[in-house]
LOZA-31098 format. One record per residue (C-alpha): residue in three letters; x negated, y negated, z negated; residue number from 1. Coordinates in steps of 0.05 Angstrom, whole numbers. Example, Ala and Ser with C-alpha at 12.3 -4.5 7.8 and 13.67 -1.06 7.14 Angstrom:
BEGIN
residu  X  Y  Z  num
Ala  -246  90  -156  1
Ser  -273  21  -143  2
//
This chain:
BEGIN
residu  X  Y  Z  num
Unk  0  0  0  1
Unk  -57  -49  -19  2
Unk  -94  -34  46  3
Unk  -35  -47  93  4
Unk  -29  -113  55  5
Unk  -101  -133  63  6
Unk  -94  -112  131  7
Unk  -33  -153  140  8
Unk  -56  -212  106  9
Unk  -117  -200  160  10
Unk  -78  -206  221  11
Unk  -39  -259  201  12
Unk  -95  -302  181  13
Unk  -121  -283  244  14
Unk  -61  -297  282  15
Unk  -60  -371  250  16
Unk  -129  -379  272  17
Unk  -111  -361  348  18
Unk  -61  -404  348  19
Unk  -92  -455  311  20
Unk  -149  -454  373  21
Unk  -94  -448  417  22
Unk  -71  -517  401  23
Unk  -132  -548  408  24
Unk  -127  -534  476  25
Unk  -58  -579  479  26
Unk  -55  -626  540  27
Unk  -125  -595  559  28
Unk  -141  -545  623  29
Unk  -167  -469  597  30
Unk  -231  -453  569  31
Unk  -259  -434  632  32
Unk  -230  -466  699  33
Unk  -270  -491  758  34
Unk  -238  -531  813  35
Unk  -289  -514  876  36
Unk  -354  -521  844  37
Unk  -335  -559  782  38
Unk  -326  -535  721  39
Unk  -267  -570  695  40
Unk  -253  -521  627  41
Unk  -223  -555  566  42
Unk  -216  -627  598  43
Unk  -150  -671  602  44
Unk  -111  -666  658  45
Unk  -140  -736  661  46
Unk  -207  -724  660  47
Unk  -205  -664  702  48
Unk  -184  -711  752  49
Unk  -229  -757  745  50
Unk  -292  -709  736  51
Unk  -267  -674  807  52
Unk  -258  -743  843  53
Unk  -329  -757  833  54
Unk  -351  -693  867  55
Unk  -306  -713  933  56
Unk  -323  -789  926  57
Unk  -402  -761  928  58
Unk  -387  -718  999  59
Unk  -340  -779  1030  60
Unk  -395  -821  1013  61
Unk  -462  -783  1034  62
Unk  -427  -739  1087  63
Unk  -444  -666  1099  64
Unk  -514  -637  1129  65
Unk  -500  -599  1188  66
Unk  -563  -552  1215  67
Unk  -575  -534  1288  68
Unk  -640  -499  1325  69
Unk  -677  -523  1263  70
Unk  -659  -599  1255  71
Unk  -621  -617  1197  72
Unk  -567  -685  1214  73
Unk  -514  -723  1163  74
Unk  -443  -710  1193  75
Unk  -408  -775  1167  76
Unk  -337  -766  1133  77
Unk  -317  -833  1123  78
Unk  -334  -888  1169  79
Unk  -324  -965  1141  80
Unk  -290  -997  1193  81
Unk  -290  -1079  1175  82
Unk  -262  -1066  1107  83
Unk  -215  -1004  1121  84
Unk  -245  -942  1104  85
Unk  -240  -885  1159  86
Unk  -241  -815  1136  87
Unk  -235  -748  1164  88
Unk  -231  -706  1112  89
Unk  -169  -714  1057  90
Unk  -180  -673  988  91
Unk  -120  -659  952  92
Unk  -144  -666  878  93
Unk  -73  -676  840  94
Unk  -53  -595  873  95
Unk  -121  -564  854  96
Unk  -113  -594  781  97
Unk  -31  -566  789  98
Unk  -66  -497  815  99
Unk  -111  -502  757  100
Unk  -63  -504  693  101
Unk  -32  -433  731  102
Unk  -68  -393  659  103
Unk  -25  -436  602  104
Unk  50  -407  585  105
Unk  99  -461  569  106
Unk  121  -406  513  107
Unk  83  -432  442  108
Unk  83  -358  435  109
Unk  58  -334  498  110
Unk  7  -392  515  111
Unk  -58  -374  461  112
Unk  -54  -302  497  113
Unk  -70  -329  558  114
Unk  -119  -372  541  115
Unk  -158  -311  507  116
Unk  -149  -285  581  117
Unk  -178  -342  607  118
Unk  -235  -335  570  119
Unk  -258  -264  611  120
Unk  -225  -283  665  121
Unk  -240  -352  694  122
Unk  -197  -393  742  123
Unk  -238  -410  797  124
Unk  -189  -458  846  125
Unk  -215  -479  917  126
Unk  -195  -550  922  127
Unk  -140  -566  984  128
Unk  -176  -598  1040  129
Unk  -154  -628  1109  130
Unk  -198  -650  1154  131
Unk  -192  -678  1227  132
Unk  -218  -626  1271  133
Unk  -224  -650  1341  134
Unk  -258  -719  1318  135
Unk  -300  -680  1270  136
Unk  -319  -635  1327  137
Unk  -338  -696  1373  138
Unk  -368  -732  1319  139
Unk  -424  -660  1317  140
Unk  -437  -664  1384  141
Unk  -450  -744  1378  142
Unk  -496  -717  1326  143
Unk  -532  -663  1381  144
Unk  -514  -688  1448  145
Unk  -566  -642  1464  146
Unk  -537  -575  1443  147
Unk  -476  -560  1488  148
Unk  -486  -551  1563  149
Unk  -420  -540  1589  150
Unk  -407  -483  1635  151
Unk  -380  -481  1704  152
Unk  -338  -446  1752  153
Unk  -362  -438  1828  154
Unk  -327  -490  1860  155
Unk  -312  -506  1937  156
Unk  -339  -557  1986  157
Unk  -302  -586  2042  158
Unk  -329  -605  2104  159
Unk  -301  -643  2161  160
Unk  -335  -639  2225  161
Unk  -299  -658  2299  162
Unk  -235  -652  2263  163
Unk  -246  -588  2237  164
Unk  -253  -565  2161  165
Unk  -304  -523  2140  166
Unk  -327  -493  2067  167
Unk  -383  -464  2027  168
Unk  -382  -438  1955  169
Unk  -420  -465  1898  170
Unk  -442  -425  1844  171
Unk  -423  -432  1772  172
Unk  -467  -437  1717  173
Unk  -473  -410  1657  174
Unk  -475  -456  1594  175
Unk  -473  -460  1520  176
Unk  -413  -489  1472  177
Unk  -407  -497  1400  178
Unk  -365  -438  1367  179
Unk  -311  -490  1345  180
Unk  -266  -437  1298  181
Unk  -328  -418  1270  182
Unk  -358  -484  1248  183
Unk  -291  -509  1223  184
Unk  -288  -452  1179  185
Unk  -354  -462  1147  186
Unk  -346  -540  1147  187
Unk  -266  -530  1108  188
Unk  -309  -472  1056  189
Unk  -365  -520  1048  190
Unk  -309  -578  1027  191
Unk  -264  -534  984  192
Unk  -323  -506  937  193
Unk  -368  -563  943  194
Unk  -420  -531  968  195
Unk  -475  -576  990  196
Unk  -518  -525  1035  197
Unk  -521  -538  1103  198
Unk  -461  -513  1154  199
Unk  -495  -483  1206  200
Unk  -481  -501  1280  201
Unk  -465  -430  1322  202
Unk  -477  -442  1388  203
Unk  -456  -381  1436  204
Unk  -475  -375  1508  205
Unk  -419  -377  1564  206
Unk  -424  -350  1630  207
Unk  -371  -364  1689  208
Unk  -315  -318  1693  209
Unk  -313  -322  1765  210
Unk  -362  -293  1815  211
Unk  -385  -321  1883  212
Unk  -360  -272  1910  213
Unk  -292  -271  1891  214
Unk  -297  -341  1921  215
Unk  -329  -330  1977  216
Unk  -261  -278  1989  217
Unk  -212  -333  1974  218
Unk  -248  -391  2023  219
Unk  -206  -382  2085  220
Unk  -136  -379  2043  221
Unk  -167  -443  2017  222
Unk  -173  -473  2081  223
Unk  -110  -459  2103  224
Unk  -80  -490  2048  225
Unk  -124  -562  2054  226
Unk  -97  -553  2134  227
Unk  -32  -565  2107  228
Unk  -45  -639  2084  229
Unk  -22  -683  2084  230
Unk  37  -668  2027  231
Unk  101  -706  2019  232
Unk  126  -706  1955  233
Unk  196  -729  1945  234
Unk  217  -781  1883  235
Unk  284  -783  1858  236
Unk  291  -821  1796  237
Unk  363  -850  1781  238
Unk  379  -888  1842  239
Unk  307  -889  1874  240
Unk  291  -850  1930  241
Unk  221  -841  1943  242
Unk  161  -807  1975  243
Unk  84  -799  1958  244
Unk  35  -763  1993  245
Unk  -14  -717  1979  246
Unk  -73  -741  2030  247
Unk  -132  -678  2047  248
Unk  -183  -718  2017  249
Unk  -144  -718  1943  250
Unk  -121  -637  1957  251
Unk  -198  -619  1969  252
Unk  -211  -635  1901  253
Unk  -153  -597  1877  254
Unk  -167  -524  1909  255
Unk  -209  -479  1865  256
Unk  -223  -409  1854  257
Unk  -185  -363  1811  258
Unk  -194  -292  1779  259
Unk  -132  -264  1826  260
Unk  -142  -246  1902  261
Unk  -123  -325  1925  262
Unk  -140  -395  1901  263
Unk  -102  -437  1854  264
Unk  -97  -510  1843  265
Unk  -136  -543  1784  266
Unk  -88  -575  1742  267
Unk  -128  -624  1709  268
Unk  -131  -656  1785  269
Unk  -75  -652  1802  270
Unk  -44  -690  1738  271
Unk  -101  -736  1743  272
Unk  -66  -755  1814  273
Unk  1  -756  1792  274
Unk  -6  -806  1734  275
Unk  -37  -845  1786  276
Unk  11  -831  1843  277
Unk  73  -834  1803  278
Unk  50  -900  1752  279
Unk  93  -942  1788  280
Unk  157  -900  1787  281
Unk  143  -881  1707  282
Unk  170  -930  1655  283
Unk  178  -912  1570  284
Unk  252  -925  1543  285
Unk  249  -989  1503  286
Unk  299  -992  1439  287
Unk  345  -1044  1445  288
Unk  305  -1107  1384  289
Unk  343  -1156  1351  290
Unk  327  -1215  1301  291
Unk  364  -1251  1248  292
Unk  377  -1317  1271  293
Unk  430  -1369  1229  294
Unk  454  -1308  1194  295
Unk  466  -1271  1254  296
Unk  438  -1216  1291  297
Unk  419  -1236  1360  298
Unk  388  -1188  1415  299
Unk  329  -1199  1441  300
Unk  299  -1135  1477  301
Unk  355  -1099  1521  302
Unk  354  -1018  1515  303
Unk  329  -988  1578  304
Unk  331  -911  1594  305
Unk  251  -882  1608  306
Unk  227  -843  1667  307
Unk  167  -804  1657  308
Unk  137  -751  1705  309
Unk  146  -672  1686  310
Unk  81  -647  1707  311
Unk  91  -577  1680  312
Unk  149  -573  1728  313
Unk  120  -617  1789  314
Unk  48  -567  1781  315
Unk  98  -504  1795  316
Unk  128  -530  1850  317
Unk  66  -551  1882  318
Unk  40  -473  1875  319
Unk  100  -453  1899  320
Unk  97  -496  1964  321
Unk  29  -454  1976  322
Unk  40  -388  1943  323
Unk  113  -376  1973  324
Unk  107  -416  2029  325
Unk  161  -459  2013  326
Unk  174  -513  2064  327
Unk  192  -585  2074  328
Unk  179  -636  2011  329
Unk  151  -612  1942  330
Unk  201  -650  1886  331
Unk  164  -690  1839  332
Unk  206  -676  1779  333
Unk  220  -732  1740  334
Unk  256  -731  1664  335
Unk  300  -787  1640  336
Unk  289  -807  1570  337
Unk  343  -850  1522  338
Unk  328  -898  1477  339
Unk  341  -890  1413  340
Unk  381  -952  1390  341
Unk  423  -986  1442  342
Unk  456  -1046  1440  343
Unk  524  -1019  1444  344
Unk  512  -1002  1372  345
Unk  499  -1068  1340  346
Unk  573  -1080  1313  347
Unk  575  -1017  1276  348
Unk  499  -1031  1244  349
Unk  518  -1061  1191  350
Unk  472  -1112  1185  351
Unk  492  -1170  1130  352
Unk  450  -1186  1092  353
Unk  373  -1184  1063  354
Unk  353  -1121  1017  355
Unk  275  -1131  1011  356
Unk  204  -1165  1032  357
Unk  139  -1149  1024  358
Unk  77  -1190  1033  359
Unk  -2  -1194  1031  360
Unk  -44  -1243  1050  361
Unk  -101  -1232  1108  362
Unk  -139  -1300  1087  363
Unk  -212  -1291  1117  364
Unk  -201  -1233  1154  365
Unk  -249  -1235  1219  366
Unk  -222  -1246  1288  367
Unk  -209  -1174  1318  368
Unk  -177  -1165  1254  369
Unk  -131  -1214  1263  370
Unk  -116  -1196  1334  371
Unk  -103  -1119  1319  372
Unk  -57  -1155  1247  373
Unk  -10  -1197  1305  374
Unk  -6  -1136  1348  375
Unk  23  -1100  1296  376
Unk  74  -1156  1281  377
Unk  87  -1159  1354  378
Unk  108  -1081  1360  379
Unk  139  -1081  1295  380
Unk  194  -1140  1296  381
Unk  259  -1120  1319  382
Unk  257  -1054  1297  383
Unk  319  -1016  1281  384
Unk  308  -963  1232  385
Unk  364  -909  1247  386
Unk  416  -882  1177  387
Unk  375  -827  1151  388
Unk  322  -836  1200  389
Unk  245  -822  1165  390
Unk  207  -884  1194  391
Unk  134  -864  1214  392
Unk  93  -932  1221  393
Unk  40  -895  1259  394
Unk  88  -876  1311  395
Unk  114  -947  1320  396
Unk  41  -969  1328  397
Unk  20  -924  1372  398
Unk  -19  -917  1418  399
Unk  -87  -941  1390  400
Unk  -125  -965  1443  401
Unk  -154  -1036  1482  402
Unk  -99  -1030  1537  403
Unk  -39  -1032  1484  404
Unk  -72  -1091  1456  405
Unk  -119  -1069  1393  406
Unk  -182  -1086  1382  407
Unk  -254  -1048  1363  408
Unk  -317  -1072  1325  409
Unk  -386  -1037  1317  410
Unk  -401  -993  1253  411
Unk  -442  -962  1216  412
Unk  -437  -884  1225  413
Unk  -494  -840  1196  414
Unk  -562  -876  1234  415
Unk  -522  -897  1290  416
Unk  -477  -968  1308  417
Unk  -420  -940  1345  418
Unk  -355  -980  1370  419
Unk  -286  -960  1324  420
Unk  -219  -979  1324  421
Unk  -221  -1053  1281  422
Unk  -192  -1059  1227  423
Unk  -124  -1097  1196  424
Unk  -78  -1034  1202  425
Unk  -86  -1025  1135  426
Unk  -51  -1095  1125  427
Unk  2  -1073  1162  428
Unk  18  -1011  1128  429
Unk  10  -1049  1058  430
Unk  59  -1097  1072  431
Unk  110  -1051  1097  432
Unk  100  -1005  1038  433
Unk  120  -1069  988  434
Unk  183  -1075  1037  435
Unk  205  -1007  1026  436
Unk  200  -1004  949  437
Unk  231  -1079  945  438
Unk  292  -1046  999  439
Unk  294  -988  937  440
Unk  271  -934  993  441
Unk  247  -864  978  442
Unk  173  -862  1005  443
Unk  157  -794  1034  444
Unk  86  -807  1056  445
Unk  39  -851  1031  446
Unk  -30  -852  1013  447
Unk  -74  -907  978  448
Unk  -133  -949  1014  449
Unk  -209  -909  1000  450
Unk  -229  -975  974  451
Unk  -215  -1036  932  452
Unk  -208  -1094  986  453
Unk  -182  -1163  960  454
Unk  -137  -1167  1021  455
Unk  -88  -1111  986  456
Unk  -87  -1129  918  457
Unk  -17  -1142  888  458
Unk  7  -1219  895  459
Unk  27  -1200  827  460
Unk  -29  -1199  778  461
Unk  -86  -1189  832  462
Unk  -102  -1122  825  463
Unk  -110  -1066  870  464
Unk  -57  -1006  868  465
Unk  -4  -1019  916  466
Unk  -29  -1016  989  467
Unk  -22  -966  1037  468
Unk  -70  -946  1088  469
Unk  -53  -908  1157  470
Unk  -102  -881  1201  471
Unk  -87  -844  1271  472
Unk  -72  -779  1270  473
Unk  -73  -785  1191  474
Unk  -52  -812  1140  475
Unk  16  -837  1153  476
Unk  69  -883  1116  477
Unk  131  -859  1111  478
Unk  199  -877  1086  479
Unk  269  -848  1099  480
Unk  331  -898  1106  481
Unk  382  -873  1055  482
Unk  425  -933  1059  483
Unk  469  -907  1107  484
Unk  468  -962  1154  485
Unk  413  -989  1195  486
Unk  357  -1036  1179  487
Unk  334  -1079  1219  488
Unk  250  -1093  1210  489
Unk  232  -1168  1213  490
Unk  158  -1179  1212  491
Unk  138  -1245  1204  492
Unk  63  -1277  1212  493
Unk  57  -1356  1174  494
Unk  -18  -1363  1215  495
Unk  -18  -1429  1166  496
Unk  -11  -1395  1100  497
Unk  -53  -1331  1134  498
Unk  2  -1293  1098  499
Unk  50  -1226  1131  500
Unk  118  -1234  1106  501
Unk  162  -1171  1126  502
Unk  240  -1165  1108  503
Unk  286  -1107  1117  504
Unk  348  -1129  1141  505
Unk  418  -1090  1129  506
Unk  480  -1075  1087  507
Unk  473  -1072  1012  508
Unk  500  -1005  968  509
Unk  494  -1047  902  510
Unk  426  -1010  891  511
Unk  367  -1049  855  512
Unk  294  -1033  864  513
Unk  230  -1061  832  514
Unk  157  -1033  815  515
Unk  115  -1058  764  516
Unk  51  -1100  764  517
Unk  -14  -1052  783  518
Unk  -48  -1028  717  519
Unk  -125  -1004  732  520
Unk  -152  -958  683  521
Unk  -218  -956  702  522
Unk  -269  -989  742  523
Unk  -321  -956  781  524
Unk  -387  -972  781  525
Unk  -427  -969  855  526
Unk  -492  -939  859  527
Unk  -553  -966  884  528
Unk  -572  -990  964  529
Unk  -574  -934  1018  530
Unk  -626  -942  1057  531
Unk  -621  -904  1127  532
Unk  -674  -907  1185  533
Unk  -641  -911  1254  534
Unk  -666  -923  1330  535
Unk  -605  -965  1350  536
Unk  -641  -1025  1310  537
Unk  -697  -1065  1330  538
Unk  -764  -1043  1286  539
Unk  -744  -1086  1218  540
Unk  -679  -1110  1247  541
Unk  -625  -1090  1184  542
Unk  -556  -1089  1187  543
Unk  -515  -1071  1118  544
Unk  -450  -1070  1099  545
Unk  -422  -1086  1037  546
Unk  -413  -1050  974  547
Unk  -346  -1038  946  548
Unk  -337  -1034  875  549
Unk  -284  -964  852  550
Unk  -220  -957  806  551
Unk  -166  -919  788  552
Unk  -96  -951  788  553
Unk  -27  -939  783  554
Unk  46  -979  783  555
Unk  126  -956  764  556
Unk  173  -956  819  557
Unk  240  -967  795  558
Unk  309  -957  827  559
Unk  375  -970  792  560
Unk  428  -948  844  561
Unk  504  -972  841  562
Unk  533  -924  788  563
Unk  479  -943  740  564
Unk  429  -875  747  565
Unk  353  -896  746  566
Unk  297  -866  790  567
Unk  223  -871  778  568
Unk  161  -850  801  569
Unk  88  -869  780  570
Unk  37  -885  841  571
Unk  -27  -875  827  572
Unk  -92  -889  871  573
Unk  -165  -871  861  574
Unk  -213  -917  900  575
Unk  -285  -892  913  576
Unk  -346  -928  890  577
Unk  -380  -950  961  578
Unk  -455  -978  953  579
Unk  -493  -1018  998  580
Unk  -511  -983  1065  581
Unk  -567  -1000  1110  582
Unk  -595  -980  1171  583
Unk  -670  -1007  1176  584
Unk  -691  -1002  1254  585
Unk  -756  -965  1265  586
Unk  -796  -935  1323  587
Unk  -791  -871  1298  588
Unk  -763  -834  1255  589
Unk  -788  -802  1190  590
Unk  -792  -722  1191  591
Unk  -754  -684  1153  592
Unk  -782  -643  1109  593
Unk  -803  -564  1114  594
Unk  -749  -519  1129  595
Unk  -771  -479  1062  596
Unk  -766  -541  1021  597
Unk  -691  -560  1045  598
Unk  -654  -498  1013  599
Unk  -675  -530  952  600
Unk  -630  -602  965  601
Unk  -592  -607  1015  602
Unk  -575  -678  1008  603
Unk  -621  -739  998  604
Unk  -667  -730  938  605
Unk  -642  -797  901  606
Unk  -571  -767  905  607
Unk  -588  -698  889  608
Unk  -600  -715  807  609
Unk  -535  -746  808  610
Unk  -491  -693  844  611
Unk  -532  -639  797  612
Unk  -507  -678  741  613
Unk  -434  -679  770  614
Unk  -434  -605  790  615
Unk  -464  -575  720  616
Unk  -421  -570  661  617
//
């Protein structure tokens, strides 16, 4: 009887102590979690967070080496264009952390169990990554223009001689490409588990698939088909009636070689004709626009239907004319497009009355920046945003390039000075972001600025915390309209002032909306100067760009809909510590050191101290 009561009193005291220890581990992650190659055990959710962002800020910063036939080269992640940050890699730290509290029981009874688990069994979580794959991809082969050597078919060559067409085949030639899958496997394991060993560059050799003398078989069938020019091609597009034609000189470039017994037509040509043949019969459908004007709405942009070329469609029937010997005119197949918002629709919009603005000031931005900022306000005024509609601002920007009125600058990216979109989208996308939460919309997509940028901080207290940056393909801002009418968009641009001012226009359903001044929590220090040698610089010429100071912030959104029911949702944004970076122009470069010596650090030796410090519990 006395031993099962010492045994008793044993287990219970023991049982007091375990869950005793258990609750020291209250608010904290297990006593042995790693998030990639962090160990994040027994730290706040807080700190955990902060501890991991350091890690990702270090790789967005310093980039990832990449190795190829024995040369070692910094693949940049994050580009600063003007004062928007370009990245093209996204780490989702906030779902790792999530993923990371998977060994703790909300049960006070379960919970110090599986923390004892925990202990011989560690949670090792690879952190979420995205990254951009084709402009990572051409940003490698920037990196070694050298490497790939691009394969190639045989090919034919016309001749015309006394009115007669002759050929002869070209060989192909064999080539070498960069295993793409494989390298953006490594590069998304290297990200995930911050590893910092070089990703190896796989380069695999590539030989035609077509002989010469399959094409030396399919030469006459090839002739007989470049007889046949010229082509007519027939255009019927609403009431238009049309014709283009297909002259020999534009078909010879068009006949190639296939693997089956006859020729084919390249494709590539033959769109590259169309969109050239067919521009002036192609037009985009244009949304009917409206503004506000003495309380009214007044239209100022028509709706108009879009024709654009089916080329899919237009490519058949042109391999048809050969291949079945279909005569007379080859349709060009055109497909008509609606708008989406017509001006038939305006007296059932709705539109009454204001129901939010946001603004940000662009004071001392530089000139291309102010000339991609008007654009914006150009393509964005008028807009009708659709009931229930999920408004994409990248899609009304779109596209990004010179001839649809943006602007580029030169940047600094790795050693090099390369031309990149300029910058001010980021202003855009901030103040439409403060005109959804003031309209009391739900934001779907939205993701914070890298850095802290005086241009975005809140015309309430000054802070940073509530801008929104948007990058093409990614990331995006979204919001849906849940008002159940539509809102009109009504960007403004006071050029005295240097201040954006954009209202969402549309009927009221009693809701109120608000979010709270920016608090930051901390601020991040920067590190010291990068120094970087390049060959795009005159020997001693510098160029630098400017460090950027980090800090983690966060605001309250707050909607208060008609029958009284609150919503709210914390925002909060990390932005990345960004020192000084220079390029110093020299006649050559420095070598890198002995391949035996780089497994040790893969990254440069005054950053390799701190990441060891990051890395090591």
């Amino acid at each position: 009887m006395k031993t099962v009561l010492i045994v008793s009193m044993v287990l219970a005291g023991c049982g007091v102590a375990l869950f005793g220890w258990a609750q020291t581990y209250q608010g904290r992650l297990g006593p042995q979690v790693w998030i990639g190659g962090r160990f994040v055990g027994g730290l706040s959710f807080k700190e955990a967070q902060e501890s991991t962002q350091q890690v990702v800020d270090h790789f967005l910063v310093n980039g990832v080496v990449v190795r190829a036939n024995g040369e070692e080269r910094t693949l940049t992640l994050a580009t600063l264009v003007g004062t928007d940050m370009v990245e093209r890699a996204s780490f989702d730290v906030d779902t790792a952390l999530l993923q990371a509290q998977i060994n703790r029981h909300t049960s006070w009874f379960a919970n110090p169990f599986l923390l004892v688990w925990n202990i011989f069994f560690p949670v090792r979580v690879s952190l979420p990554v995205t990254i951009q794959e084709e402009l990572l991809l051409q940003d490698v082969r920037n990196l070694f223009p050298e490497i790939e050597l691009e394969a190639s078919e045989p090919t034919f060559v016309f001749i015309l001689q006394n009115n007669e067409w002759t050929g002869e085949v070209v060989s192909g030639k064999s080539g070498n490409e960069i295993n793409r899958q494989k390298f953006l496997d490594q590069l998304r394991d290297h990200l995930t588990s911050f590893d910092t060993l070089p990703v190896i560059l796989d380069v695999r050799y590539v030989d035609p698939t077509i002989s010469v003398t399959q094409a030396q078989a399919q030469m006459n069938q090839a002739l007989l088909w470049l007889t046949q020019a010229p082509l007519t091609f027939r255009v019927t597009r609403g009431d238009l009636t049309e014709t283009i034609v297909l002259e020999q000189e534009d078909l010879k470039t068009m006949i190639i070689p296939s693997l089956l017994e006859t020729p084919t037509i390249s494709k590539e040509a033959f769109d590259l004709w169309t969109e050239m043949a067919a521009a002036s019969f192609e037009q985009q459908a244009v949304n009917a626009k409206f503004i506000i004007e003495n309380g009214r709405v007044i239209e100022f942009v028509s709706n108009t239907p879009g024709y654009l070329v089916d080329h899919d469609f237009t490519y058949q029937n042109l391999l048809a004319f050969f291949q079945e010997e279909v005569l007379g005119e080859i349709e060009m197949v055109f497909i008509q497009t609606q708008p989406e918002i017509s001006v038939s629709e305006v007296n059932d919009m709705g539109i009454a009355e204001k129901l939010g603005v946001g603004t940000s000031s662009y004071r001392g931005s530089p000139y291309n920046r102010i000339l991609n900022i008007t654009n914006g306000v150009r393509l964005l005024n008028g807009v009708l945003i659709a009931p229930d509609q999920t408004f994409s601002l990248l899609d009304a920007l779109r596209p990004f390039d010179y001839d649809h009125g943006y602007y580029s600058e030169l940047v600094i990216k790795g050693d090099k000075i390369e031309p990149e979109m300029g910058g001010g989208l980021c202003q855009i996308g901030t103040t439409t972001f403060r005109a959804a939460l003031n309209t009391g919309l739900p934001i779907v997509e939205r993701s914070n600025h890298s850095l802290v940028v005086s241009y975005y901080n809140d015309p309430q207290n000054g802070n940073p915390g509530t801008d929104a940056t948007i990058y093409d393909p990614a990331p995006d801002l979204k919001f849906t309209n849940d008002t159940g009418y539509f809102i009109l968009f009504q960007a403004e641009m006071n050029t005295q002032t240097q201040q954006l001012v954009f209202t969402f226009w549309g009927a009221s359903d009693g809701r109120q909306a608000s979010y709270s001044a920016p608090i930051v929590s901390s601020w991040i220090p920067v590190g010291e100067t990068q120094k970087i040698e390049t060959l795009d610089l005159e020997p001693g010429e510098e160029k630098c760009q400017s460090a950027h100071i980090g800090a983690n912030a966060s605001f309250v959104y707050t909607v208060r809909k008609s029958d009284g029911t609150i919503e709210e949702r914390t925002f909060e944004s990390h932005y990345r510590p960004l020192p000084e970076i220079c390029l110093i122009g020299v006649e050559e470069l420095t070598p890198i050191m002995e391949e035996g010596a780089k497994e040790e650090s893969t990254i440069p030796l005054e950053d390799a101290e701190v990441l060891e410090e990051v890395l090591t519990p």
